[in-house]
N, C-alpha and C positions, 0 to 999 in steps of 0.2 A: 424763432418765435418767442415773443416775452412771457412768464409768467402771465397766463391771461384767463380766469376763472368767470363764472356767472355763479350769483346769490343763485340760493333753494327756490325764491319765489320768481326767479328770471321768464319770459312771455317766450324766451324763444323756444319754439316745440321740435326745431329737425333734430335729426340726431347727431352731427355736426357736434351743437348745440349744449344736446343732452349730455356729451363725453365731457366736455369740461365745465357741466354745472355742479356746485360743492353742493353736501348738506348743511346741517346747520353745525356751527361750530361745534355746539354741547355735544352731537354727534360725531363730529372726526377727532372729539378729544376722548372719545371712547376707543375709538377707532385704534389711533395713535395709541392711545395707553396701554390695551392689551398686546398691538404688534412690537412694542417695548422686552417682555421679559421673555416672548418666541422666538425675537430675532438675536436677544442678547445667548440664550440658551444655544443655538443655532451656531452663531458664530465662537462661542465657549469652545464646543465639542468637536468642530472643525479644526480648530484653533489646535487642540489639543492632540489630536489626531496627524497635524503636520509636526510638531513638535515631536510625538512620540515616535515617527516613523525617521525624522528627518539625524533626532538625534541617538539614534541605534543601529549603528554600522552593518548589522547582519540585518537591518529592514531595510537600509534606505539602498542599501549597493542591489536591491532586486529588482528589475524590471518595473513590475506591476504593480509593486508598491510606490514608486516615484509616479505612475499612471494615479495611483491615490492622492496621491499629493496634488498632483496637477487638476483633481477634480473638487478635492476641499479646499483648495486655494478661491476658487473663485466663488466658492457659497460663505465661505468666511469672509471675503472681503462683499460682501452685496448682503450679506448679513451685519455686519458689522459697522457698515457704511449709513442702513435702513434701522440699525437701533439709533446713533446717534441723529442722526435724520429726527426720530419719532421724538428723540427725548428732548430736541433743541424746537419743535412743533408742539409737543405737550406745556413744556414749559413757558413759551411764547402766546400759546390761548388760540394761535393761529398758524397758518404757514409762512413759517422763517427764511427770513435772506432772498423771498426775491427771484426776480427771473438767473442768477447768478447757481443761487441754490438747486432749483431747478434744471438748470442745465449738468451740475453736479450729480445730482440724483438719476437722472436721466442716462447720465456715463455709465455713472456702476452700476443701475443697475441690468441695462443690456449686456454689457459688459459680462455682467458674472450669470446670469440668464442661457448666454447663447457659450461661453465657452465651457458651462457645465455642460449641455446637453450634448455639442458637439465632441467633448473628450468621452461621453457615453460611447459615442459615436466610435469612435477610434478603438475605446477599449471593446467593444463587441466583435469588430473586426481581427484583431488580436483573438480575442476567445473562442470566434470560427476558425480562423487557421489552425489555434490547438487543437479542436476536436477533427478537421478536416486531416491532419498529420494522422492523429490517432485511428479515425478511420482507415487512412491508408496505411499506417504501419511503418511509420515513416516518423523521424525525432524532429520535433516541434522545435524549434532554432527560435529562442527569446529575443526580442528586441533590444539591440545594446543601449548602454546611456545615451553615446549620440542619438541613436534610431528614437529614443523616448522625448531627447531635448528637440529632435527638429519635431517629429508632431505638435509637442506645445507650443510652441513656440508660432508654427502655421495655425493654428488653430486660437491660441492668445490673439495674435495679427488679427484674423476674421474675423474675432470679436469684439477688437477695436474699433474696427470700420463698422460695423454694425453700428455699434456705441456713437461714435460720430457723425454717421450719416444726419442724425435726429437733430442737428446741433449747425448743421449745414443750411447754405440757403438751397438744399435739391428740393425737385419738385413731390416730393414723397411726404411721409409722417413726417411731422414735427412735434420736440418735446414739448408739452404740456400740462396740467394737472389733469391728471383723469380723475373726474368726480372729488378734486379737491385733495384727495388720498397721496397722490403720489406723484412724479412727473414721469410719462412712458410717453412713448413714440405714438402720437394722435393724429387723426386724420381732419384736416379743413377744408379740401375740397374734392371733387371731383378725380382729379389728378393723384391727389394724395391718397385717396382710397381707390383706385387702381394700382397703386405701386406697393401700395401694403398687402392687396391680396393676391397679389401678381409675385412681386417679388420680395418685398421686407418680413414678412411672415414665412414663406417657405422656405425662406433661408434661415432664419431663428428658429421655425419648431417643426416645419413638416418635411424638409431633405433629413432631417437627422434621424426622429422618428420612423421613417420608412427604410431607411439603413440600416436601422436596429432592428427591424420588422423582418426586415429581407435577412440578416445574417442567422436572427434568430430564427428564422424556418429555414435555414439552408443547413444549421446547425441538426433543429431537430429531426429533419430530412434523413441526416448523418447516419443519426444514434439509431433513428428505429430501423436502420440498416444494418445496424453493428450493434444490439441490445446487449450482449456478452461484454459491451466494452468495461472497466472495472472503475471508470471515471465519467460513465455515462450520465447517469443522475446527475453528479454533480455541477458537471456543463451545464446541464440543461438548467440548475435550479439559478445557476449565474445569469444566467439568461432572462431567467424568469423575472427574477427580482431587479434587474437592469431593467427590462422592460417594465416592467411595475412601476418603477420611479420615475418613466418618463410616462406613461398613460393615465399614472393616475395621480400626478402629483402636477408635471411644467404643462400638461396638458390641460385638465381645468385650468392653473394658473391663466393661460394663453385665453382659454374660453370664455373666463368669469371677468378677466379684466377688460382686453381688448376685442374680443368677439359683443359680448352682453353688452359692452360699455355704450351709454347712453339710451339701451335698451330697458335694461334693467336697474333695479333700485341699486344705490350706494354699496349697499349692504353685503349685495352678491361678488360687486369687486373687491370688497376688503375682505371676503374668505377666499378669493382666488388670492389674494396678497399675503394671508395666514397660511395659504398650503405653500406657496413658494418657499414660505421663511421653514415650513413643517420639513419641505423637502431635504432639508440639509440636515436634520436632525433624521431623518430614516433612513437616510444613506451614509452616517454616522454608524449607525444600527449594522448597517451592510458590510460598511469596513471591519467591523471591529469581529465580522464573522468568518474573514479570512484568518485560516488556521495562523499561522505566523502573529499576526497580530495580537490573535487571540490570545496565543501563549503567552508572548511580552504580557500582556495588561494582566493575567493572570500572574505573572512574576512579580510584576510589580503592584497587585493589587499584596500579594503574602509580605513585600518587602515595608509597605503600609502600614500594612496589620500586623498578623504573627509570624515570628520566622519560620522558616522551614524547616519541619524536622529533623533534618539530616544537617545540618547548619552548623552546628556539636560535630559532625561526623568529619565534614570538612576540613577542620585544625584537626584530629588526630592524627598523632603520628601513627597509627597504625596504618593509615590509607595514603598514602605518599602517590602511589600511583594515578589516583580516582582524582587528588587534586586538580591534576595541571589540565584537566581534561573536562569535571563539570562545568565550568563559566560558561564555556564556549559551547558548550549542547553536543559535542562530540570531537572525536582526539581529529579531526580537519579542522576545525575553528566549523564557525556557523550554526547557526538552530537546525536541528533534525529535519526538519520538511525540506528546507533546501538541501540538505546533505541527500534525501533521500531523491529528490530529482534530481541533481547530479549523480546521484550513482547509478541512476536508471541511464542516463546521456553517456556517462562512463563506461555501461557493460554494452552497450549497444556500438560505440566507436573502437572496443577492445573487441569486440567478437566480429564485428564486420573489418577490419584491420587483416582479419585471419585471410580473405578472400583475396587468392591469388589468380584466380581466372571468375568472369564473369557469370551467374547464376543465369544457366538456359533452364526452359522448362519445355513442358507440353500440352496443350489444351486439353483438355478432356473429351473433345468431338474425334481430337485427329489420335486419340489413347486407343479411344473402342473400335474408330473405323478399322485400325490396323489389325485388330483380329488376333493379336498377340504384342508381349510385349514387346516394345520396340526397344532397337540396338541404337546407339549412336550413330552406325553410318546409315542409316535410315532416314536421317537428316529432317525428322521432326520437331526437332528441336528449337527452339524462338527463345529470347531476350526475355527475361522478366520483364513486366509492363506497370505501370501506375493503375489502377484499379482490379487487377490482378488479385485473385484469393488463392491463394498457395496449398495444397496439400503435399504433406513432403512423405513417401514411401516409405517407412523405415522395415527393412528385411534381412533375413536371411534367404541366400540364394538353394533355390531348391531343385537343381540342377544334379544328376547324377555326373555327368563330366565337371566339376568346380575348380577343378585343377584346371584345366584345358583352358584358358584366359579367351584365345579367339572363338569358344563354341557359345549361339547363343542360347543353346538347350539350359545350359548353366543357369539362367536366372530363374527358369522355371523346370516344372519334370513337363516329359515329353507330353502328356494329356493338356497341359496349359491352363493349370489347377489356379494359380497364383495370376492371371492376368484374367482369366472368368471372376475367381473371388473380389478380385481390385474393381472390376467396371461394376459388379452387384455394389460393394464397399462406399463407393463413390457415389453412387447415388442414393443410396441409401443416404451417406454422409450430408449430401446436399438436400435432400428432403427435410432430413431432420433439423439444420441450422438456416433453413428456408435460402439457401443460396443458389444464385443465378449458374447456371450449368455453363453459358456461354461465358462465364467469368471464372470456371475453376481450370484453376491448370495444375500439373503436375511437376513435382520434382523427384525422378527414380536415378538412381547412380546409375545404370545402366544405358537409357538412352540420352540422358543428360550429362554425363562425363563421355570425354572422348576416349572411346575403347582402343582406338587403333596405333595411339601416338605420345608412348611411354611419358613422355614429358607433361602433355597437355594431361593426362590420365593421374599424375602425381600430384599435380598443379588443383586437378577437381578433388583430389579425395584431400589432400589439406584445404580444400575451402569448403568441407564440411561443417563445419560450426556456424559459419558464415550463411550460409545456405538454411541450415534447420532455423537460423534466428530472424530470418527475412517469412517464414513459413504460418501459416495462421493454425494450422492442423497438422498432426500426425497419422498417418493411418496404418496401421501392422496389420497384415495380414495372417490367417490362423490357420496353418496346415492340415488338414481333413484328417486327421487319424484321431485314435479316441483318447489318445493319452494326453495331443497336444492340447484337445478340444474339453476334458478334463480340466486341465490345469487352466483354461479359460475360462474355464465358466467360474471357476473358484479365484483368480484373478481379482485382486486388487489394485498393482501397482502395473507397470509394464516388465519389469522383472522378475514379476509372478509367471510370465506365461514360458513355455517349455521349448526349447530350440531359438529361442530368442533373447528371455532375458539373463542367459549366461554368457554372452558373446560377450566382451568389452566394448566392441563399434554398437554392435546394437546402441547398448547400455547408453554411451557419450552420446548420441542423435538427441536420445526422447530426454540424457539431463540436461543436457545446453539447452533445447527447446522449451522444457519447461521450470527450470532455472530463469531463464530470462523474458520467458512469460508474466514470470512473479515479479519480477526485476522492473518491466516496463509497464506494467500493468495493464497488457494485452489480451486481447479475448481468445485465449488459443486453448486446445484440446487435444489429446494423446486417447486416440478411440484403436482398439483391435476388432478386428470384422474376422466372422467366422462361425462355424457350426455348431448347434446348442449340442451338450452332452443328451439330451434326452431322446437322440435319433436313435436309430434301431440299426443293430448293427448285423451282417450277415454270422452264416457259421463259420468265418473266419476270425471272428470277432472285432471283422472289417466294415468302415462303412461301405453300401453300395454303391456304382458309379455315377445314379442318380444323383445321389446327395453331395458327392466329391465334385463333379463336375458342374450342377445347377443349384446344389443347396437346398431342392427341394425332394419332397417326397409326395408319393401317390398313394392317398387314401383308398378304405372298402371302399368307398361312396365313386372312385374316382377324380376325385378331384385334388389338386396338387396344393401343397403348402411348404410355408418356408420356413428353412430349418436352423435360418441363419440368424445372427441380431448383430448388431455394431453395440458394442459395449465402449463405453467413456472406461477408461483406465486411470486420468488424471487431468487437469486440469491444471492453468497457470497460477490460480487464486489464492492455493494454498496446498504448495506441495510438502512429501516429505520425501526423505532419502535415510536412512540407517547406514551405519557403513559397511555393513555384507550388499548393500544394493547399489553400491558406487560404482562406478565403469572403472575405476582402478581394479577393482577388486572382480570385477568378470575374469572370462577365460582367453586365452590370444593364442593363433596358432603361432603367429612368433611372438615369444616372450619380451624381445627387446623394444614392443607396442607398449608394454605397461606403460614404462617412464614416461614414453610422451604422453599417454591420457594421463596419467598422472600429472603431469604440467599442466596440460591445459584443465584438466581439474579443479587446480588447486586455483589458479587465475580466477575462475569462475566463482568459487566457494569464498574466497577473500573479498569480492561484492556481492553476493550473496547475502555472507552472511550480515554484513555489516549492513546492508538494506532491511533483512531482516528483523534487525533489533531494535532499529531506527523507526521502522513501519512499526511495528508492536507496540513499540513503547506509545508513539503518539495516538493508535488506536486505543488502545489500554486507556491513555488521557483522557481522550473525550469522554467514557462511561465514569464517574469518578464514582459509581457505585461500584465498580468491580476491583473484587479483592482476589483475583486468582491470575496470575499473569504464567502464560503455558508459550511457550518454544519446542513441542517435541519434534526428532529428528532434522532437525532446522540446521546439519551439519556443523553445528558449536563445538568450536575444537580450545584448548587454553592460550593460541595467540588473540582470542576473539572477547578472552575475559575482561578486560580494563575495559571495552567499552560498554560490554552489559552489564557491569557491576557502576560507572556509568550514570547509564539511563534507570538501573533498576532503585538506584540513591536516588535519581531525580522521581522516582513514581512515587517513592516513600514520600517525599519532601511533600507532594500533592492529596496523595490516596494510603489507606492502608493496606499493604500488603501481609496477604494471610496464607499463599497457597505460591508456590514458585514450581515450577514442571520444567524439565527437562530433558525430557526421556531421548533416549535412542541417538543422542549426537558423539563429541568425537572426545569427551572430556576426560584426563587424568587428574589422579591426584595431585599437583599444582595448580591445577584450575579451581578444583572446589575447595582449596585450602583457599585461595585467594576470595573465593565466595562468601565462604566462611568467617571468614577474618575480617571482609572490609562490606557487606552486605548483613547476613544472618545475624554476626555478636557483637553488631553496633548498636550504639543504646538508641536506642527511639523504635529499634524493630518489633513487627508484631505478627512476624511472620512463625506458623504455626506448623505448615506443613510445608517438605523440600521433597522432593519426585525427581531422585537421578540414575533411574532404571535404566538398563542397557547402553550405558556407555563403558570406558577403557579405564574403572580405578586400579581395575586386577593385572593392566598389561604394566610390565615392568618391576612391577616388587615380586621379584626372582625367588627370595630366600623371607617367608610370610614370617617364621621363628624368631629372625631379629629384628622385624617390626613390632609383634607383640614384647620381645626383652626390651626394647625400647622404651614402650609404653608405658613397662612397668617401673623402670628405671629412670625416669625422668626426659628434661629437656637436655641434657648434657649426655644422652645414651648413646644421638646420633653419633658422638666421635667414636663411638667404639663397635660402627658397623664396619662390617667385613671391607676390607680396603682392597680386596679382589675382586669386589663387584664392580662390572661397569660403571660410568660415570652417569647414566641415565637412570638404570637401578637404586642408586645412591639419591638420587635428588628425588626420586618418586619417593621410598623409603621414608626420606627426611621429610616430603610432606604429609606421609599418612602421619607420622609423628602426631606432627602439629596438627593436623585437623582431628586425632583424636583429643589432643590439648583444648583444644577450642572446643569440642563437644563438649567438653565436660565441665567446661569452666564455668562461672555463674551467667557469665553474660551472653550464652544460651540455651538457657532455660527455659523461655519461649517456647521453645522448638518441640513439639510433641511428636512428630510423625517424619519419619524420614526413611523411604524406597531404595533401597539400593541392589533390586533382581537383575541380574543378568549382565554382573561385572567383573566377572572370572576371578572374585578375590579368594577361592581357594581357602585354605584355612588362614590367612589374612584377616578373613570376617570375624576373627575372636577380637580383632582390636577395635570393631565396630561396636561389637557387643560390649567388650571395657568400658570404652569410652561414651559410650549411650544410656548411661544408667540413669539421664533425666526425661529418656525419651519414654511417650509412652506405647509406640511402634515403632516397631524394626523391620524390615524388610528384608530378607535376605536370599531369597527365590534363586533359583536357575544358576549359582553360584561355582559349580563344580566343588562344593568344600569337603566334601567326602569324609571318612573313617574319622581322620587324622585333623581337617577340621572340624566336625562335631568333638572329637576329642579335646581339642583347643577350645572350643566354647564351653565344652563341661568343667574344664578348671577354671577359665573366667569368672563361668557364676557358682562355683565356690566361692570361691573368694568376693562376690557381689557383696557391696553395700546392703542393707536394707532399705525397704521400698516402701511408703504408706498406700501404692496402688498399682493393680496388675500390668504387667508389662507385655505386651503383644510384639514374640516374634517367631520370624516367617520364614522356614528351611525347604519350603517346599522344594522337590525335585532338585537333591544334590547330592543324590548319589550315597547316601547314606544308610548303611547294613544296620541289623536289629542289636549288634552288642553297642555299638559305640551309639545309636538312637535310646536304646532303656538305659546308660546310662544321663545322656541327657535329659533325659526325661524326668528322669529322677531328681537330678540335681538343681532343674526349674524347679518342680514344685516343691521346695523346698526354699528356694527363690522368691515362691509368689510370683510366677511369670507364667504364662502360657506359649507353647511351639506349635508352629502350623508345621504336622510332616508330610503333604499329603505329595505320592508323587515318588516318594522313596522306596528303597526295596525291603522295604518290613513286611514282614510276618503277619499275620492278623492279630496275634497279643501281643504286641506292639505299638500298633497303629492303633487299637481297641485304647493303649492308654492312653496314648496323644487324644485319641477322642475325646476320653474322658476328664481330660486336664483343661480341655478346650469347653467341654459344658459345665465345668466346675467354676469357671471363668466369666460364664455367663449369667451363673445363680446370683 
């Protein structure tokens, strides 16, 4: 059909009619004018957005960033197309070029219409499957570039035909001016408005809308199924705001132009023609909130402006290590967010990799009918299943025969304490996480490894890791006596509790569980069920059989109450581990078990941790008010330095860091020499306070005497340490060296407060104290430094510098007698220093002084 309009004062009244009558010129040059600098803005930011993504190799090699692409492609070209459109129509006085033009206009702009919505379309599908993996516990498999090109590519095609149907002699719309404004697919008779509401319209805005409709309540279906998920929210806010651009942006569009058209004034279809063009600029907004992106435009918003702090820090030769490693956002190449979903896809193909025979379980109907627990040849046992919620047993066998292999009194004592407390445990468990009971199944070694067939039996217990990481839940059970039920109730981790968390197998279940809980960012839980210490014990000092056997007891009143509670021990979200509480470090009845937990340990901790630094750090990003960045027990050992020192140069570069925590990981002195040196006394730092309580500075400096002669003696002392020390001892040695160098140096000065309780450095800690003369706390707690170290500190601060302000430090509990304490004592205040001694085996006129030194410090 030709370009074919009617003047504002035209007689014909249908509505045929009314869809392609113009207003007056003066009007569509208003019109025109303002859709000018929305649709240039429009196609700018689009524009800009494929540029930024297309030309930065860690965005564009991502699935769903090339899904971005493919959706700002076509608002850019139908934006871009619609400015010069406007401005060859503004400058003309009228509508330019013709039914030529028109058919022009009419291409792009379905064209870029129908395969924006439709690639909504595609990407929502995509972000159901993510969340529908995640509900099921199952790794989400990306769409490769092929899988990304042939969608566009089908979905470009369908947007074609769209585009040219209008341009066809079919019996349907044809291109026209709607209301003078623009040329869209119009309807002139009969025919042609049966095919538009029949078919042309529900293939451009209402099949795709209700695809997004439907995935998005099948999504949120998901989540209020699985609320604990740790990427719940987020799904759903994708969801949101996806649906939000199509309801309320291409949806009036659709309404105000082609529904109202002919119905309503001019005026109403060129704001449906203003939101069209708005739409590309709020889904601008939407990209640029995908973390990845976000980070680039923030890199390259500092590379604009100001450089980055640490920018200086880069070319020094002090940092040689940190270089080859910041460009790339971590020592694999790539920005941190994808390092960190791949390491999540890494530890789950490495821990399932373990699994040598297939995870049977047991329903929880056919657990309790059996009235005890069940053996393997009992043959309850069934296939893991897809919608399946796992509770995985972790125990010790309480079995007075545990020798005896074929008895199965072993897994339980003769009363069947442990298979009553499991069916209470269990539903309890299921109450609480509101879970479907026909959906929980069990996994116990017992009737789920095959007990009777040495091989198959070797095959189950090496597919333990495999097993606990397929599991949603943990559930321990709490042995009814008062010492176990004690150490329960005061229970914080799962190694708190008594007969269980000293075992090493215990130990490995609940860390791999909940290691790669954190890992995957699973809704998972380590609960122990069992009897409150505040039961009433007989004159045995035993509980009664009531309480052992049902957990309950019988009031004056007569009425029975429960004695039991399911306590959360830990969760996936944010565990920690110290190294007294590692499954290496439990107890084995055969010792030759360490090594291999140890292996599989150490596998675990090397993605671990580097997910960990990686997750922090980008958390840490988002708040850019926060100035304290905390890692305690997060198993940091000194292979793991170069990349946190890293990411901790990339926080600087953004945020200021004033507070760094550490506590409780695996770190020696080369670690925090490397800290030190290439983090803390790099100039741009502003970091105040350092927190590296309970780690290993103290293991290996053998001989503490020639690390303080050292200190005293220069950078050239190390040659003349004992050359009969091991070669380990020597390197540590060599680094306390230098990190007392570095304290002391000008270029950490900053640093006012630095923790170091609970690092066995023995009288070691005098070269702490040497070298800290610009701190204004010390730390020095739980140290073992005894007699002979307070002795070593007392000649240190003789020998102290002068101070213009008190010095705070902290000896608490090391073992230190009242002669070698009065003379420290002494020799601080005289210092102008204050000692915390609280804790040591002093005297009361002793401690009286420390008191006293300590409120003179306060006046």
């Amino acid at each position: 059909m030709p370009y074919d309009t009617l003047p504002a004062d035209t007689e014909f009244t249908d509505r045929w009619s009314q869809m392609r009558t113009r207003p007056e010129d003066s009007d569509l040059m208003i019109y025109w004018g303002v859709w000018v600098p929305i649709a240039a803005v429009s196609a700018l930011v689009n524009l800009f957005i494929i540029i930024l993504i297309v030309t930065k190799q860690h965005l564009w090699k991502k699935p769903f960033n090339k899904y971005v692409v493919s959706l700002a492609f076509p608002d850019c070209v139908f934006s871009t197309c619609c400015c010069m459109t406007c401005v060859l129509n503004f400058a003309h006085g009228s509508w330019y070029g013709g039914t030529a033009h028109c058919h022009v206009q009419a291409l792009y702009v379905m064209f870029g219409i129908t395969a924006s919505i439709w690639m909504n379309a595609v990407i929502a599908r995509q972000i159901y499957r993510m969340a529908d993996c995640a509900a099921r516990h199952e790794v989400y498999v990306a769409p490769t570039s092929h899988d990304v090109l042939k969608h566009v590519l089908v979905v470009y095609s369908f947007a074609l035909v769209i585009a040219v149907l209008p341009l066809t002699p079919w019996p349907g719309p044809r291109a026209n001016g709607a209301m003078g404004l623009a040329c869209l697919p119009l309807e002139a008779d009969m025919w042609s408005t049966v095919l538009m509401w029949t078919f042309y319209l529900p293939f451009v805005l209402l099949v795709p809308l209700l695809l997004v409709a439907y995935y998005f309540w099948g999504a949120y279906r998901l989540l209020l199924r699985h609320q604990d998920l740790k990427d719940a929210s987020a799904v759903f806010f994708v969801f949101a705001r996806m649906f939000a651009v199509l309801l309320f942006m291409w949806l009036p569009t659709g309404l105000l132009m082609l529904v109202l058209g002919g119905i309503a004034p001019a005026v109403v279809g060129w704001a449906g023609g203003s939101i069209s063009h708005i739409q590309g600029i709020v889904s601008f907004m939407l990209y640029i909130r995908k973390d990845d992106i976000r980070s680039e435009l923030r890199n390259t918003c500092y590379f604009w402006g100001r450089p980055p702090q640490g920018k200086c820090n880069d070319e020094s030769p002090a940092s040689p290590g940190t270089r080859s490693t910041s460009s790339s956002g971590g020592p694999d190449g790539g920005d941190p967010p994808e390092l960190v979903a791949l390491l999540r896809v890494q530890a789950m193909k490495e821990m399932r990799a373990t699994e040598r025979t297939p995870m049977l379980v047991v329903t929880y109907r056919d657990f309790v009918a059996h009235r005890s627990v069940p053996r393997s040849s009992d043959r309850l046992q069934r296939p893991l299943r897809a919608g399946d919620v796992t509770v995985f047993v972790s125990h010790r066998w309480w079995g007075s025969g545990a020798s005896a292999r074929g008895w199965n009194g072993r897994v339980d004592n003769e009363q069947g304490y442990k298979f009553r407390i499991l069916c209470r445990g269990l539903k309890k468990l299921a109450g609480r996480h509101d879970l479907d009971l026909e959906k929980v199944v069990i996994w116990m070694d017992f009737p789920c490894i095959e007990q009777d067939d040495p091989e198959l039996l070797l095959a189950g217990v090496e597919s333990l890791i495999s097993f606990a990481c397929r599991s949603q839940f943990i559930l321990i059970p709490v042995f009814p006596e008062p010492a176990a039920v004690q150490a329960f109730r005061k229970a914080e981790h799962p190694m708190d509790l008594l007969d269980y968390g000293e075992r090493g197998w215990c130990r490995l279940e609940a860390y791999v569980f909940l290691c790669l809980g954190e890992i995957t960012g699973e809704a998972v839980s380590c609960c122990g069920y069992g009897l409150l210490f505040q039961c009433r014990v007989d004159g045995d000092g035993d509980f009664n059989e009531e309480l052992k056997t049902e957990g309950t007891s019988q009031s004056c009143l007569g009425l029975k109450s429960s004695y039991e509670q399911l306590k959360p021990l830990m969760s996936g979200a944010a565990i920690h581990f110290k190294r007294e509480q590692l499954p290496s470090s439990g107890n084995f009845t055969t010792e030759s078990d360490r090594a291999v937990i140890r292996a599989t340990e150490k596998r675990i901790q090397n993605i671990y941790c580097r997910y960990a630094i990686l997750s922090a750090t980008e958390e840490h990003l988002t708040d850019r008010k926060r100035t304290h960045f905390v890692m305690d027990a997060k198993q940091l050992s000194c292979a793991h330095m170069p990349l946190l020192i890293t990411e901790l140069r990339r926080i600087q570069s953004h945020n200021k860091l004033r507070k760094l925590a550490l506590r409780g990981n695996q770190l020696h002195c080369r670690g925090v020499m490397q800290l030190l040196r290439d983090v803390v006394c790099q100039e741009g730092s502003e970091l105040k306070e350092l927190d590296l309580q309970d780690n290993q500075l103290g293991d290996g400096v053998a001989v503490r005497q020639d690390a303080v002669g050292a200190v005293e003696s220069g950078p050239c002392a190390r040659c003349n340490l004992s050359s009969s020390r091991d070669a380990e001892a020597l390197v540590e040695i060599a680094a306390l060296v230098e990190i007392a160098a570095l304290l002391g140096s000008p270029s950490c000065a900053k640093l006012s407060v630095l923790k170091l309780s609970g690092n066995q450095l023995a009288s070691s800690a005098a070269v702490f104290v040497q070298a800290g003369w610009q701190l204004d706390e010390l730390e020095l707690a739980r140290n073992h430094i005894g007699d002979e170290g307070a002795s070593a500190i007392s000649e240190v601060l003789k020998r102290a510098r002068s101070r213009s302000r008190w010095l705070r430090l902290d000896l608490a509990s090391n073992d230190i007698t009242d002669a070698a304490a009065d003379e420290l004592l002494t020799t601080a205040m005289k210092a102008n220093m204050t000692v915390g001694m609280s804790g040591n085996k002093l005297s009361a006129k002793v401690f009286g002084k420390a008191a006293i030194l300590d409120a003179n410090a306060m006046v």
